[in-house]
C-alpha positions, -999 to 999 in steps of 0.1 A, spaced: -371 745 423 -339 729 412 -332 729 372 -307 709 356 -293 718 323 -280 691 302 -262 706 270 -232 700 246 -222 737 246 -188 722 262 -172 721 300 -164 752 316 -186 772 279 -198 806 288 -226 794 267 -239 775 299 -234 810 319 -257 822 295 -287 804 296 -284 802 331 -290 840 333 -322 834 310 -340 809 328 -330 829 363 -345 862 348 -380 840 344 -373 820 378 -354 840 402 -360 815 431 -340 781 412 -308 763 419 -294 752 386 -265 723 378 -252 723 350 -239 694 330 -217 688 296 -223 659 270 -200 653 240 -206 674 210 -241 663 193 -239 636 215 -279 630 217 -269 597 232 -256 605 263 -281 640 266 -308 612 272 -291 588 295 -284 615 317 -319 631 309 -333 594 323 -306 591 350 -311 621 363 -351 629 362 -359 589 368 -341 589 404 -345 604 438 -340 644 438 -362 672 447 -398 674 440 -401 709 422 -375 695 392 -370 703 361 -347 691 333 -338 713 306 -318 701 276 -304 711 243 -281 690 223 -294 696 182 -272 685 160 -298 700 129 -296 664 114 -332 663 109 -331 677 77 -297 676 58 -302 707 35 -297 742 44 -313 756 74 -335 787 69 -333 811 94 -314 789 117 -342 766 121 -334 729 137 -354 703 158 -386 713 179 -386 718 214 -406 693 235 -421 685 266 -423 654 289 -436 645 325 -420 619 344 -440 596 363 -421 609 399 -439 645 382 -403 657 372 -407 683 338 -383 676 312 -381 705 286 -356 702 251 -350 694 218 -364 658 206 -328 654 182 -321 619 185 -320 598 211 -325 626 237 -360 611 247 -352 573 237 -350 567 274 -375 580 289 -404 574 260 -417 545 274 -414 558 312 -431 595 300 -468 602 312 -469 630 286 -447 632 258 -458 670 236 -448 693 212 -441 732 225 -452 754 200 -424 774 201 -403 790 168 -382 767 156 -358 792 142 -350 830 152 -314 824 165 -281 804 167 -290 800 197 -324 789 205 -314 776 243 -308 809 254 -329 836 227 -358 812 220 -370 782 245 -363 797 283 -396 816 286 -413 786 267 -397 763 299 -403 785 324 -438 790 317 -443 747 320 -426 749 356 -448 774 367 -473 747 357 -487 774 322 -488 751 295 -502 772 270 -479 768 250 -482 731 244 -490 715 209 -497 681 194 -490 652 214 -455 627 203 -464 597 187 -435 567 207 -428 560 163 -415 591 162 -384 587 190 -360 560 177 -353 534 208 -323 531 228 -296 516 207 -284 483 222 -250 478 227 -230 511 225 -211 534 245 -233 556 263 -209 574 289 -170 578 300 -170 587 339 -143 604 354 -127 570 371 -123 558 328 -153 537 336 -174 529 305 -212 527 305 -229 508 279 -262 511 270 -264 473 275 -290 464 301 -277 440 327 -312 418 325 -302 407 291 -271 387 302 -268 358 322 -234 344 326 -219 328 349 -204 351 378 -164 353 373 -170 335 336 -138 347 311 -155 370 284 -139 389 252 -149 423 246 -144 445 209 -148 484 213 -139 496 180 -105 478 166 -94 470 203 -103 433 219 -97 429 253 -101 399 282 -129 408 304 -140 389 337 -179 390 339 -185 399 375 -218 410 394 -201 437 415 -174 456 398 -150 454 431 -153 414 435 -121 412 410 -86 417 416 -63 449 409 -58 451 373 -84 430 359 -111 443 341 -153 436 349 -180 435 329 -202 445 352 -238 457 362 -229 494 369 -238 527 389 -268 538 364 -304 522 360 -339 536 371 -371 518 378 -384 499 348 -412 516 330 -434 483 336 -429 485 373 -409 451 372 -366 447 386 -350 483 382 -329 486 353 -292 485 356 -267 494 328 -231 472 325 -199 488 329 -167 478 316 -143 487 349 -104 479 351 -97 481 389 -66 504 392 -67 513 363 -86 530 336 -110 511 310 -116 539 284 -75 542 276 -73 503 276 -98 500 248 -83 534 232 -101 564 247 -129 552 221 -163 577 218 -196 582 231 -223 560 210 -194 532 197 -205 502 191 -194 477 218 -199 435 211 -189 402 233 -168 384 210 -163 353 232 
């Protein structure tokens, strides 16, 4: 089985190391990847939950995620308690196990064939991903789900917000969390795009490399899965300067900014 952890404990965070070694202990036989969102960055934990469990991969999968910033409730936390842990199944039968903080299941609610509580503590530790919820997950990939509570009403998982930053990629590309069915320009149209206080010129283009060095696309991107009605795949836009870097021309802004076409 192959089990991808999605969590904001930070790049190269001994945290990760961790809960690796718990959900090993209960499932000695998986391959694990590991992957690092922003801090409390519930945003891009569920693009990458959707990216990642929407798309070809192995069969026996299993996505395990933990970003909880504890904003449910803004007074103090007894015992260390903070958002419940949850369960989904994917429609290609990938199990998705974490915290519903968020937006960590706005992309996949409408996809989701199950969507439940695990009745799990809450509370009990700093920690939760490695001292509370790896036996709960374990236990749903070796198909026990004992442990499974009331089902998730859709009300109760805000939807994907439109028009924000959703990820930074290594190349400085920016994904947005605007879906490219929603435009229809003309190819190689002149657009104006705000991140923040920065405005930049922005050549709309349906393939990010059909522009010259130094100009910068707006462009359907990398990321998308199938739509959840069966209809064209969704594709997210990208904003992509060609030999260059996107994210420092708009001013290295954050995860979950709010992007807008001025012009």
């Amino acid at each position: 089985m192959f089990i991808s952890i999605i969590a904001d404990y930070g790049t190269g965070d001994p945290a990760f190391a961790e809960v690796t070694q718990r959900l090993l202990a209960a499932l000695p036989n998986a391959q694990l990847h590991t992957l690092s969102v922003p801090p409390f960055s519930t945003l891009a934990t569920g693009f990458w939950i959707a990216q990642l469990g929407l798309n070809f991969g192995p069969s026996d999968r299993l996505i395990y995620h933990n970003c909880a910033p504890r904003q449910d409730d803004p007074e103090a936390r007894r015992n260390n308690e903070g958002e419940g842990l949850t369960y989904a199944l994917l429609p290609n039968g990938v199990k998705v196990v974490g915290v519903n903080a968020g937006y960590t299941l706005s992309f996949i609610k409408h996809h989701a064939k199950v969507l439940q509580v695990v009745n799990v503590s809450k509370g009990g530790s700093q920690f939760r991903s490695r001292d509370v919820f790896p036996p709960a997950a374990a236990a749903i990939m070796q198909d026990n789900f004992s442990l499974l509570g009331d089902n998730l009403s859709l009300k109760q998982i805000p939807d994907v917000p439109q028009g924000r930053v959703a990820w930074i990629d290594g190349y400085g590309n920016i994904k947005t969390t605007i879906a490219a069915g929603t435009l229809n320009p003309e190819p190689e149209s002149k657009i104006v795009i705000r991140i923040g206080d920065v405005v930049s010129d922005a050549v709309y283009s349906d393939g990010s490399f059909k522009v010259s060095e130094g100009t910068l696309a707006f462009a359907p991107g990398s990321s998308g899965w199938s739509s959840p009605d069966g209809g064209e795949p969704l594709r997210w836009m990208e904003l992509f300067l060609r030999g260059g870097n996107a994210w420092e021309r708009f001013g290295k802004p954050r995860v979950n900014q709010s992007i807008a076409q001025i012009a």
